[in-house]
Residue frames relative to the residue before (quaternion, step in Angstrom):
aa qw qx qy qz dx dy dz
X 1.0000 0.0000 0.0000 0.0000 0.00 0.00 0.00
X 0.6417 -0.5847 0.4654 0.1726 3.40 -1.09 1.16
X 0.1749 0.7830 -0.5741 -0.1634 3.77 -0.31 0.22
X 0.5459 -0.6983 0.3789 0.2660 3.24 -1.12 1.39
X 0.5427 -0.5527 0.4521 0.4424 4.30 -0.80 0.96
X 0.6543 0.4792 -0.4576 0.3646 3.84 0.25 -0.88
X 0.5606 0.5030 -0.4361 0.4926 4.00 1.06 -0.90
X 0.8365 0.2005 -0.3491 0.3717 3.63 -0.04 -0.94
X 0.4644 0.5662 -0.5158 0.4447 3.74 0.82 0.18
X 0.6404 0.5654 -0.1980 0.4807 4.01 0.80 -0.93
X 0.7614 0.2739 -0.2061 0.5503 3.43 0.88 -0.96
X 0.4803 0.5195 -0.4789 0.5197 4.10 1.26 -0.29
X 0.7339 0.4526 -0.3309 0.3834 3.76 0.57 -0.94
X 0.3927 0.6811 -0.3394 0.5165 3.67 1.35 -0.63
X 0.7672 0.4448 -0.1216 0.4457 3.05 -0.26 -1.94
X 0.6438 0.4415 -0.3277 0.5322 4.16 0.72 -0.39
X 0.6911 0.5742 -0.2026 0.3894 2.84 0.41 -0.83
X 0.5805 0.4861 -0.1876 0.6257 3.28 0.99 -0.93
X 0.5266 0.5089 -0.3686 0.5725 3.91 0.67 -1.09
X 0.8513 0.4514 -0.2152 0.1586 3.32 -0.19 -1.21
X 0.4892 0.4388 -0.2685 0.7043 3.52 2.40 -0.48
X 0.6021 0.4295 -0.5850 0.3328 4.01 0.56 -0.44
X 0.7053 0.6477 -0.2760 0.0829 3.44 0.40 -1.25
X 0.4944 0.5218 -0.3237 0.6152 3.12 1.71 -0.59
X 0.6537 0.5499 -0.3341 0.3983 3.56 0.39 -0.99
X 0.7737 0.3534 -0.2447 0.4654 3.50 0.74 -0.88
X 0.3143 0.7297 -0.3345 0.5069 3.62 1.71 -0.29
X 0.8152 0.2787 -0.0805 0.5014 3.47 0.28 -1.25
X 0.5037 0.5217 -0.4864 0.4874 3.88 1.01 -0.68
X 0.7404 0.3465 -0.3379 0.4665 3.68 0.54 -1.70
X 0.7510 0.3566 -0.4526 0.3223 3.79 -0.39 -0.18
X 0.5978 0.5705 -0.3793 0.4163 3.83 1.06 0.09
X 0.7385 0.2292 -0.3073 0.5547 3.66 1.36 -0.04
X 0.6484 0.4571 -0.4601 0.3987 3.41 1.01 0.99
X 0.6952 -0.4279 0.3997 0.4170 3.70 -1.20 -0.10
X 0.4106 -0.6879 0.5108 0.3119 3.67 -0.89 0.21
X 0.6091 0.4667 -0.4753 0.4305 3.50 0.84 0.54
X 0.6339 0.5825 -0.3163 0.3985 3.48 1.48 -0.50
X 0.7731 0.1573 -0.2160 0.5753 3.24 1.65 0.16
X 0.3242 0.6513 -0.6434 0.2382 3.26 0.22 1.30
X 0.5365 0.4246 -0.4886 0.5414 3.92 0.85 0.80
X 0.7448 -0.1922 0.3755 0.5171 3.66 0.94 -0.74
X 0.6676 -0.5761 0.3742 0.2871 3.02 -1.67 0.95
X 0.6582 0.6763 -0.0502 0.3269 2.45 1.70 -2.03
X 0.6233 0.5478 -0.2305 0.5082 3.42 1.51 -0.68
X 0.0757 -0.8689 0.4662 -0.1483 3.27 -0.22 1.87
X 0.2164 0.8585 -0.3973 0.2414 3.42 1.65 1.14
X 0.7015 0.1550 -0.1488 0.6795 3.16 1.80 -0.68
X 0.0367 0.8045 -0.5927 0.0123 4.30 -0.34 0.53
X 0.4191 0.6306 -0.6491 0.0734 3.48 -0.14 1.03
X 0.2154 -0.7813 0.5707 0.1324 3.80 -0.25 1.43
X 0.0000 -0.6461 0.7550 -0.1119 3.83 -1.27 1.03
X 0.6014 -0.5623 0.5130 0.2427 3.47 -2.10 0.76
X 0.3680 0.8535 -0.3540 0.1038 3.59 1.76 -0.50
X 0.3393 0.7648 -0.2325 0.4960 3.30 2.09 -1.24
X 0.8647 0.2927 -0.1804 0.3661 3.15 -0.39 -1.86
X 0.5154 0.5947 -0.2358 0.5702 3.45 1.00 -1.14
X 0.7770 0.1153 -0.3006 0.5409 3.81 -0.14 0.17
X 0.7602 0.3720 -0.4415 0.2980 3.37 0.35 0.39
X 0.2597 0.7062 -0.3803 0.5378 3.34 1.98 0.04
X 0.7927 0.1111 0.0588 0.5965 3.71 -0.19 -1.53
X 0.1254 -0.8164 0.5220 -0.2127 3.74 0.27 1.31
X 0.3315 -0.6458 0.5681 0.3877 4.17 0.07 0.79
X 0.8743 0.2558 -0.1136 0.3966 3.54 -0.75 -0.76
X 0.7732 0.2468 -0.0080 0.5841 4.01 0.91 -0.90
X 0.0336 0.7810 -0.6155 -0.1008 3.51 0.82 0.39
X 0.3835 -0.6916 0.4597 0.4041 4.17 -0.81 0.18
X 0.7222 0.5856 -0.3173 0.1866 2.96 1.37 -1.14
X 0.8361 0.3715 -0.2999 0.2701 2.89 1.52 -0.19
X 0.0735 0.8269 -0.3809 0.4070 2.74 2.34 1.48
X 0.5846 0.7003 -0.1421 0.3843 3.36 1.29 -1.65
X 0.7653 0.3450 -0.1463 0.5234 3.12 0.39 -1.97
X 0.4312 0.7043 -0.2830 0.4878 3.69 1.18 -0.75
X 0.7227 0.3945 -0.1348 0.5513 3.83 0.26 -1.42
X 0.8285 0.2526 -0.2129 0.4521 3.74 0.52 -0.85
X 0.3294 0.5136 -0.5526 0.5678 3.65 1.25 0.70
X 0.8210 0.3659 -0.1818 0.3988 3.61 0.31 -0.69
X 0.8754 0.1939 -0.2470 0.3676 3.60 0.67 -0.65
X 0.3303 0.5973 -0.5044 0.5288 3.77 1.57 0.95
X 0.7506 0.0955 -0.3508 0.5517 4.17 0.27 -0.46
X 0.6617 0.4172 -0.4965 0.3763 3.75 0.17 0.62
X 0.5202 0.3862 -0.4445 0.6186 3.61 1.11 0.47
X 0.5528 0.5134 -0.4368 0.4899 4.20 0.26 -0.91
X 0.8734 0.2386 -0.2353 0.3532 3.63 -0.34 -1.19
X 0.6958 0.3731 -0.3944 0.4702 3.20 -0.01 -0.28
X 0.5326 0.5931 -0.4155 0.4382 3.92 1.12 0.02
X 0.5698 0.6540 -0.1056 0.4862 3.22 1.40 -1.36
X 0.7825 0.1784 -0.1520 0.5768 3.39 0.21 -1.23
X 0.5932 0.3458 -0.4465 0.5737 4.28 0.24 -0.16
X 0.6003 0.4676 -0.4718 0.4453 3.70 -0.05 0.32
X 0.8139 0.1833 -0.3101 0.4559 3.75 0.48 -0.55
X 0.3492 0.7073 -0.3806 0.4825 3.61 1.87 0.48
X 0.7269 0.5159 -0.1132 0.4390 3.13 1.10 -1.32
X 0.5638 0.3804 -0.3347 0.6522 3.57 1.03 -0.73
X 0.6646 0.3916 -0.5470 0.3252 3.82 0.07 -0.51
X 0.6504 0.5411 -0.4070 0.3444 3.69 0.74 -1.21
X 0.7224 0.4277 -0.3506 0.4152 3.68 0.84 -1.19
X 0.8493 0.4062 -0.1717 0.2902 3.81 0.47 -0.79
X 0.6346 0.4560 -0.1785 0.5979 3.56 2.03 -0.27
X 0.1851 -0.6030 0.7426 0.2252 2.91 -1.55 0.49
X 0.0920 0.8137 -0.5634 0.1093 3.47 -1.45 0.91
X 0.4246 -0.5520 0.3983 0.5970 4.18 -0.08 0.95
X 0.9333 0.0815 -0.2811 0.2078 2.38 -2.22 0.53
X 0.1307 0.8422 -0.5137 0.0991 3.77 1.14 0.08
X 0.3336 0.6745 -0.3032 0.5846 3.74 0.89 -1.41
X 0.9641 0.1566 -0.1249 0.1743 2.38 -1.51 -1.38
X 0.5445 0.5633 -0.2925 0.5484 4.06 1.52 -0.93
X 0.7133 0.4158 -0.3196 0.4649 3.80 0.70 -0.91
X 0.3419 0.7765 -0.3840 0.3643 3.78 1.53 -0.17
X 0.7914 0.4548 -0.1752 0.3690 2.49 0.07 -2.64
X 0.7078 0.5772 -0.2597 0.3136 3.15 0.95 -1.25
X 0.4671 0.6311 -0.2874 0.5485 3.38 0.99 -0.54
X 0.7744 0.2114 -0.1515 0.5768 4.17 0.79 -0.92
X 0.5101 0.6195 -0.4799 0.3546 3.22 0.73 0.34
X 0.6146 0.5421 -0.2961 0.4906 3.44 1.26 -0.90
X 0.4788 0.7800 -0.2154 0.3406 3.45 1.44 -0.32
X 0.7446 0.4781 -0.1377 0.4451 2.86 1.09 -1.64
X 0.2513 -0.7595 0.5357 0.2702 3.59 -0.10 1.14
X 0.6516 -0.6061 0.2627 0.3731 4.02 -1.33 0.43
X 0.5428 0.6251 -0.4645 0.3144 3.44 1.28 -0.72
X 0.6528 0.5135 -0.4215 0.3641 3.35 0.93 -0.94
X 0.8147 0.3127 -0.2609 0.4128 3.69 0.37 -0.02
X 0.4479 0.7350 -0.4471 0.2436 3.24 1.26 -0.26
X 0.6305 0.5302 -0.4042 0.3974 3.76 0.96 -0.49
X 0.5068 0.5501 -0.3069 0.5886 3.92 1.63 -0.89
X 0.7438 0.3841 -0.3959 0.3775 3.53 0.15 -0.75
X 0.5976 0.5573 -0.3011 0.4917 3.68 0.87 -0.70
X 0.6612 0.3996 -0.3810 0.5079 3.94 0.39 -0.78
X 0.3933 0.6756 -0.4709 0.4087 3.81 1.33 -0.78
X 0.9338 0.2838 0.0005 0.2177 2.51 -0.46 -1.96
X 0.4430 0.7547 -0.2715 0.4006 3.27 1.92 -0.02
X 0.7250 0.4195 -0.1639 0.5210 2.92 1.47 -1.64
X 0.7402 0.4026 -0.3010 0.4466 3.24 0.61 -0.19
X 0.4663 -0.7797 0.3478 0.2316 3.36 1.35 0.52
X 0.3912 0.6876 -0.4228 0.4421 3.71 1.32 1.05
X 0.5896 0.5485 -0.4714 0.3595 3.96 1.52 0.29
X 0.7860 0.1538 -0.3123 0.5109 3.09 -1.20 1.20
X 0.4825 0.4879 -0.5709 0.4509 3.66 0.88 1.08
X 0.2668 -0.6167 0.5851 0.4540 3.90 -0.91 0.00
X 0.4454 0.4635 -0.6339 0.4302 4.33 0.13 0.36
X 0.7413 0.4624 -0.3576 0.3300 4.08 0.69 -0.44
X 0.5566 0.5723 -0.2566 0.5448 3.17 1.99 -0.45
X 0.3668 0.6121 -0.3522 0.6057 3.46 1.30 -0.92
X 0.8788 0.2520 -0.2528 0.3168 3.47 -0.82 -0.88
X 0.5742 0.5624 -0.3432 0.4860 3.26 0.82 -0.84
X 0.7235 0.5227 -0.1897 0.4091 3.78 0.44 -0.96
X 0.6177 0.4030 -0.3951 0.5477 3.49 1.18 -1.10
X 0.6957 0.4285 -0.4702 0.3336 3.85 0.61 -1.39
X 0.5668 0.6003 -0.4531 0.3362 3.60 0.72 -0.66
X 0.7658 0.4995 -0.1785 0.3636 3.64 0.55 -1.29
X 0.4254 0.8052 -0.3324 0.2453 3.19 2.01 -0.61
X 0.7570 0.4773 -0.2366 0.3783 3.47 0.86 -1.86
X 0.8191 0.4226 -0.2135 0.3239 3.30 0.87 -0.99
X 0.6675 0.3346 -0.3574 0.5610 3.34 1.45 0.28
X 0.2759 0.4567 -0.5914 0.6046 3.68 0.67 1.16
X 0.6577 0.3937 -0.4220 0.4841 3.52 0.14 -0.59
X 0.7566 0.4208 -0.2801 0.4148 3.17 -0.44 -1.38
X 0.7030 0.5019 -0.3029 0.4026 3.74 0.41 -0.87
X 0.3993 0.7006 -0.2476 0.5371 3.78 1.78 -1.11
X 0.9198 0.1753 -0.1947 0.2921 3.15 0.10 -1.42
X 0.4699 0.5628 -0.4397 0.5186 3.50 1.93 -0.02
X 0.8178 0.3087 -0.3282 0.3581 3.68 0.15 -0.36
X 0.5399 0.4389 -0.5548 0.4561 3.55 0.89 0.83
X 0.6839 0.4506 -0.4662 0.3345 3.83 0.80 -0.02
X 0.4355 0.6902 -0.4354 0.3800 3.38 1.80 -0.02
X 0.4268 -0.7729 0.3849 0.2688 3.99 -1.02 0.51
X 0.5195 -0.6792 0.4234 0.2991 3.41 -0.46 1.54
X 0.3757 0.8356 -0.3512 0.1931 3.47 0.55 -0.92
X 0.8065 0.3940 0.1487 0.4149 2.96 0.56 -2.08
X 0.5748 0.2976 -0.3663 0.6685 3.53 2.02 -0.43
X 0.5143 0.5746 -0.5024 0.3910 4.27 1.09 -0.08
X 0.7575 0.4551 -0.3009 0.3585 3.32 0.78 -0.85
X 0.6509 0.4382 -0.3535 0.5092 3.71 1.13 -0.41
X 0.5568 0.4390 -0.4650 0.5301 4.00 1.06 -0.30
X 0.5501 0.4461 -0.4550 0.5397 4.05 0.63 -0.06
X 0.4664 0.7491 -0.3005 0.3619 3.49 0.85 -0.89
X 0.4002 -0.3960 0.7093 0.4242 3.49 0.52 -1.87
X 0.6802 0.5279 -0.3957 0.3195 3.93 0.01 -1.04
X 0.6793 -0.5000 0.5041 0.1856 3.19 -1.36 1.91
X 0.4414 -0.6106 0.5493 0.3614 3.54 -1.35 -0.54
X 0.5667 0.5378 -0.2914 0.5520 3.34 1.14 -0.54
X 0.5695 0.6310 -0.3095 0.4263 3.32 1.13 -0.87
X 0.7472 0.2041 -0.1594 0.6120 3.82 0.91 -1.30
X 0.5630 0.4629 -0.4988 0.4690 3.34 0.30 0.35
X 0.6839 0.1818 -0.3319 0.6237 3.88 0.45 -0.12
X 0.6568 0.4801 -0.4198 0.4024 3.85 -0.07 -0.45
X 0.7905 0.3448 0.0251 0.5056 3.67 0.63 -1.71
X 0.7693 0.4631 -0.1010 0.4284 3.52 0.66 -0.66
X 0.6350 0.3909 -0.2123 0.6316 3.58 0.59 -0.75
X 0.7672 0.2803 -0.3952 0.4203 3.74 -0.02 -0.49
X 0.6115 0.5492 -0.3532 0.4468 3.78 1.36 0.08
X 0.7837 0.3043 -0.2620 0.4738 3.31 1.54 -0.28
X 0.2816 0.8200 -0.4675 0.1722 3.71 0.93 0.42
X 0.4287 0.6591 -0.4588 0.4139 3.70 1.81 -0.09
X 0.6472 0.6092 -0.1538 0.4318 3.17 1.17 -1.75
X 0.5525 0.5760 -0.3587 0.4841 3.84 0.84 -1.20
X 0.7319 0.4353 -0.1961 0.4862 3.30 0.29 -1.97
X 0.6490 0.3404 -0.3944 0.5544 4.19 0.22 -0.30
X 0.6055 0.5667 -0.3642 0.4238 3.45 0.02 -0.72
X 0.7742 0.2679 -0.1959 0.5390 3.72 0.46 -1.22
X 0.6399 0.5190 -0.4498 0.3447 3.36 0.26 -0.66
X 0.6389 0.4849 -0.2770 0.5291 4.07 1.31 -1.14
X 0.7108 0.3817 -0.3779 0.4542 3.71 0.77 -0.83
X 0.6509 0.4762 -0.3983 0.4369 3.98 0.91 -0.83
X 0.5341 0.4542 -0.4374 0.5632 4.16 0.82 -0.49
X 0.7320 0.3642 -0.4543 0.3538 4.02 -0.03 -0.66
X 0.6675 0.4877 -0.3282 0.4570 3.63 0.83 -0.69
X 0.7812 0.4034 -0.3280 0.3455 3.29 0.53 -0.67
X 0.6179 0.3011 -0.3886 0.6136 3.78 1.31 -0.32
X 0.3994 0.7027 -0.5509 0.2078 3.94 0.38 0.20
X 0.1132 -0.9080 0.3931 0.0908 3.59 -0.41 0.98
X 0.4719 0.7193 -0.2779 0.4275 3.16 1.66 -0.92
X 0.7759 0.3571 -0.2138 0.4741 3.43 0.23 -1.63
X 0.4205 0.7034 -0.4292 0.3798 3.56 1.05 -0.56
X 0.7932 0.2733 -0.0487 0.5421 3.20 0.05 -1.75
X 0.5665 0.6171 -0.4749 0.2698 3.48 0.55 0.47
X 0.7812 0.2118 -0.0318 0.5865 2.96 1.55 -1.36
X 0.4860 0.6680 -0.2523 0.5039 3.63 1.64 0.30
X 0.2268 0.8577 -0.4547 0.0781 3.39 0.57 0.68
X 0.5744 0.5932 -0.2571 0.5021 3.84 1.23 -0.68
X 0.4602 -0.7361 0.4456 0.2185 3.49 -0.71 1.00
X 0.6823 0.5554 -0.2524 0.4028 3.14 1.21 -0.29
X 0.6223 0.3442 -0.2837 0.6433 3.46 1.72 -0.38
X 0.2700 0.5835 -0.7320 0.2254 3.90 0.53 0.49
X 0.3030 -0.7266 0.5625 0.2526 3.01 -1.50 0.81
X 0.7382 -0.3928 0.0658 0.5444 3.96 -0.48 0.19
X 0.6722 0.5078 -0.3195 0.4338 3.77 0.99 -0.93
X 0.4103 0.6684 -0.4260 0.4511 3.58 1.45 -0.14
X 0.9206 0.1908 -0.0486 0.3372 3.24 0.05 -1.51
X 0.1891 0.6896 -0.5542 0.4261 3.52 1.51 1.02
X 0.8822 0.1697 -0.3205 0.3003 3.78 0.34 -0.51
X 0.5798 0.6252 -0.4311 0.2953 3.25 1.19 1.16
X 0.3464 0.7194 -0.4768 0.3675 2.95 2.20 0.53
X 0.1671 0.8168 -0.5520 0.0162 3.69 -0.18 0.70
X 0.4157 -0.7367 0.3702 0.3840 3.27 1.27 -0.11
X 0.6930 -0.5034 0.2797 0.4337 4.01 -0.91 -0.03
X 0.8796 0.1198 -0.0297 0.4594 3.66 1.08 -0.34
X 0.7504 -0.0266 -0.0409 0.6591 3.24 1.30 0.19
X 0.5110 -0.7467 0.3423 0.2534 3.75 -0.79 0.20
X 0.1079 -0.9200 0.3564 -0.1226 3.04 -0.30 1.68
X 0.4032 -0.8714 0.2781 0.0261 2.39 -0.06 2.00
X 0.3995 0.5979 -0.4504 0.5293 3.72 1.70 0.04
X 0.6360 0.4552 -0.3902 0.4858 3.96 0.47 -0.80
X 0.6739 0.4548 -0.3066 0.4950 3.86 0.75 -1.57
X 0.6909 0.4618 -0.3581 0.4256 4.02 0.54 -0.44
X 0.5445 0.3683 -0.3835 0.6487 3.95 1.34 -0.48
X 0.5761 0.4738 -0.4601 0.4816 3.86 0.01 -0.32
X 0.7813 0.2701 -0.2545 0.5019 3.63 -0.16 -0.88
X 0.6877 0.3459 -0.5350 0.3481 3.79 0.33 -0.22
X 0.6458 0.5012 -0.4156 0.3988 3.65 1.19 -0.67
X 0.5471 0.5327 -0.5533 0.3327 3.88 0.75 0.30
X 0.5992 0.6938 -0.3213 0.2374 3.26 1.36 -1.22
X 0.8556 0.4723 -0.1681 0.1290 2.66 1.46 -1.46
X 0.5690 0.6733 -0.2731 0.3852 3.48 1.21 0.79
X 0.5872 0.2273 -0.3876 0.6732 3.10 1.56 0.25
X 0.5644 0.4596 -0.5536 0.4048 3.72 0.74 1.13
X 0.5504 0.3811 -0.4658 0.5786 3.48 1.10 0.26
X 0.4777 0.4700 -0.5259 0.5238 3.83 0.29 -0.78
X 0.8347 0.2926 -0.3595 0.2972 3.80 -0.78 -0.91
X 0.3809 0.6850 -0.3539 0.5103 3.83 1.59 -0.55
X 0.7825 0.4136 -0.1819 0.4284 3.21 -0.22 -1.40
X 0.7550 0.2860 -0.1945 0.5571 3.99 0.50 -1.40
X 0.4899 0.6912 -0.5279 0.0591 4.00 1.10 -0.57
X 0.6656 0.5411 -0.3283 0.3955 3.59 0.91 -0.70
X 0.7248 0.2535 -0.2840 0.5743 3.81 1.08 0.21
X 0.3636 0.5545 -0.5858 0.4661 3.62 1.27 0.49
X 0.7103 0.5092 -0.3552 0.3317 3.62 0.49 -1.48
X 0.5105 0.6340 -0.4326 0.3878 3.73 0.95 -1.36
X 0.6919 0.5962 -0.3238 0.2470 2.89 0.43 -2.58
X 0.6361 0.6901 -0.2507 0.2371 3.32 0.66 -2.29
X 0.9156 0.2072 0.0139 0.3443 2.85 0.24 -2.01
X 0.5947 0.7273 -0.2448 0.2395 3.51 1.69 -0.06
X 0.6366 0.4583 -0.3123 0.5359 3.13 1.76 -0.18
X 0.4095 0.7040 -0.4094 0.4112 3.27 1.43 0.64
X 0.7860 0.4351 -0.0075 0.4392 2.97 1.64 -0.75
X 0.0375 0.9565 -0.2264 -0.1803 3.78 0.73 0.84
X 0.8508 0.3388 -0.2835 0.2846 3.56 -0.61 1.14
């Protein structure tokens, strides 16, 4: 079989591309299991190579920033700020795709420019919020701030998976006798769990590497969450960037297993409401 020049031009450009995100990635992998003297010419510079966990292990149990309890810190916060806002834009979402209701239009708008609104522009409204209500420097004020944030764009995304789903099958149980709530947890949910599994995996990676909102309402050294306390790994005399490269791979690694684990219904999720019926 013939393979057309645009395929191997498309896949050569892939393939670079891909080259081009590994290299940093492997940059940092090699200077986290080595000494910081063995790369001050470069990662790449393999005159000395003795690789040890020693890296990871001091940045775990850190004197002043421990990560680990950056970690446990980060996932107190970004498991109920991925859950809710999954939860509640899911039965938002079935309402936008399957009802008609006033002003529908116009609510599915707003939503649409909300996702717009970049955070600085509110970030001074969100603080006086959360001031008055005495929720800065708690993670239940981060929590909230994150689910409303995550709210607009996964109503979308959730919208557009359950119109490609077939009505059919919720017509025939409402002939049935069946509640709505009824097919929507019975008949629904088990038809959208691609969508769930994309949906969290994109909303649990933004919260956890999210720095901005972090350090907005994070102010206590003790609730830094992990991406906080990556820039206080400076080491005892100069800043060492082997410790800052085991720090940053050990943040990575949990929303690289999180995407592992869900990757085979992230892809469904991704690409299925692309597709109607």
């Amino acid at each position: 079989m013939r393979i057309k020049k645009s395929t191997v031009i498309l896949h050569l450009i892939a393939w670079l591309s891909a080259l081009l995100w590994l290299i940093p990635l492997l940059g940092s992998f090699m200077a986290s299991v080595r000494p910081y003297r063995e790369i001050l010419h470069g990662w790449w510079d393999f005159t000395e190579f003795n690789p040890s966990l020693d890296n990871f292990a001091e940045a775990m149990f850190y004197s002043d920033f421990p990560l680990a309890r950056g970690i446990l810190n980060s996932l107190l916060v970004a498991v109920p700020a991925t859950i809710i806002p999954i939860l509640v834009a899911s039965l938002a979402g079935y309402g936008f795709a399957r009802f008609s209701f006033p002003m529908k239009t116009y609510l599915f708008v707003a939503l649409v420019l909300l996702m717009s609104v970049p955070q600085q522009m509110i970030a001074v409204p969100i603080y006086r919020i959360l001031l008055s209500m005495g929720l800065i420097d708690t993670f239940l004020g981060l929590i909230l701030v994150h689910a409303a944030w995550g709210l607009p764009w996964i109503i979308l995304f959730m919208r557009n998976y359950f119109s490609t789903l077939p009505i059919e099958i919720e017509e025939a149980a409402r002939v049935d006798g069946a509640s709505d709530f009824k097919i929507f947890r019975k008949i629904v949910i088990p038809m959208t769990l691609p969508a769930f599994a994309s949906a969290a995996v994109l909303q649990f990676m933004w919260v956890w590497n999210d720095f901005f909102l972090a350090l907005l309402i994070i102010g206590s050294s003790d609730n830094y969450l992990a991406v906080q306390r990556l820039p206080y790994m400076k080491g005892l005399y100069h800043y060492d960037h082997s410790l800052l490269a085991a720090g940053s791979m050990i943040v990575t690694i949990i929303p690289m297993i999180l995407f592992i684990v869900l990757q085979k219904y992230y892809i469904k999720g991704m690409i299925g409401w692309t597709v109607k019926g």
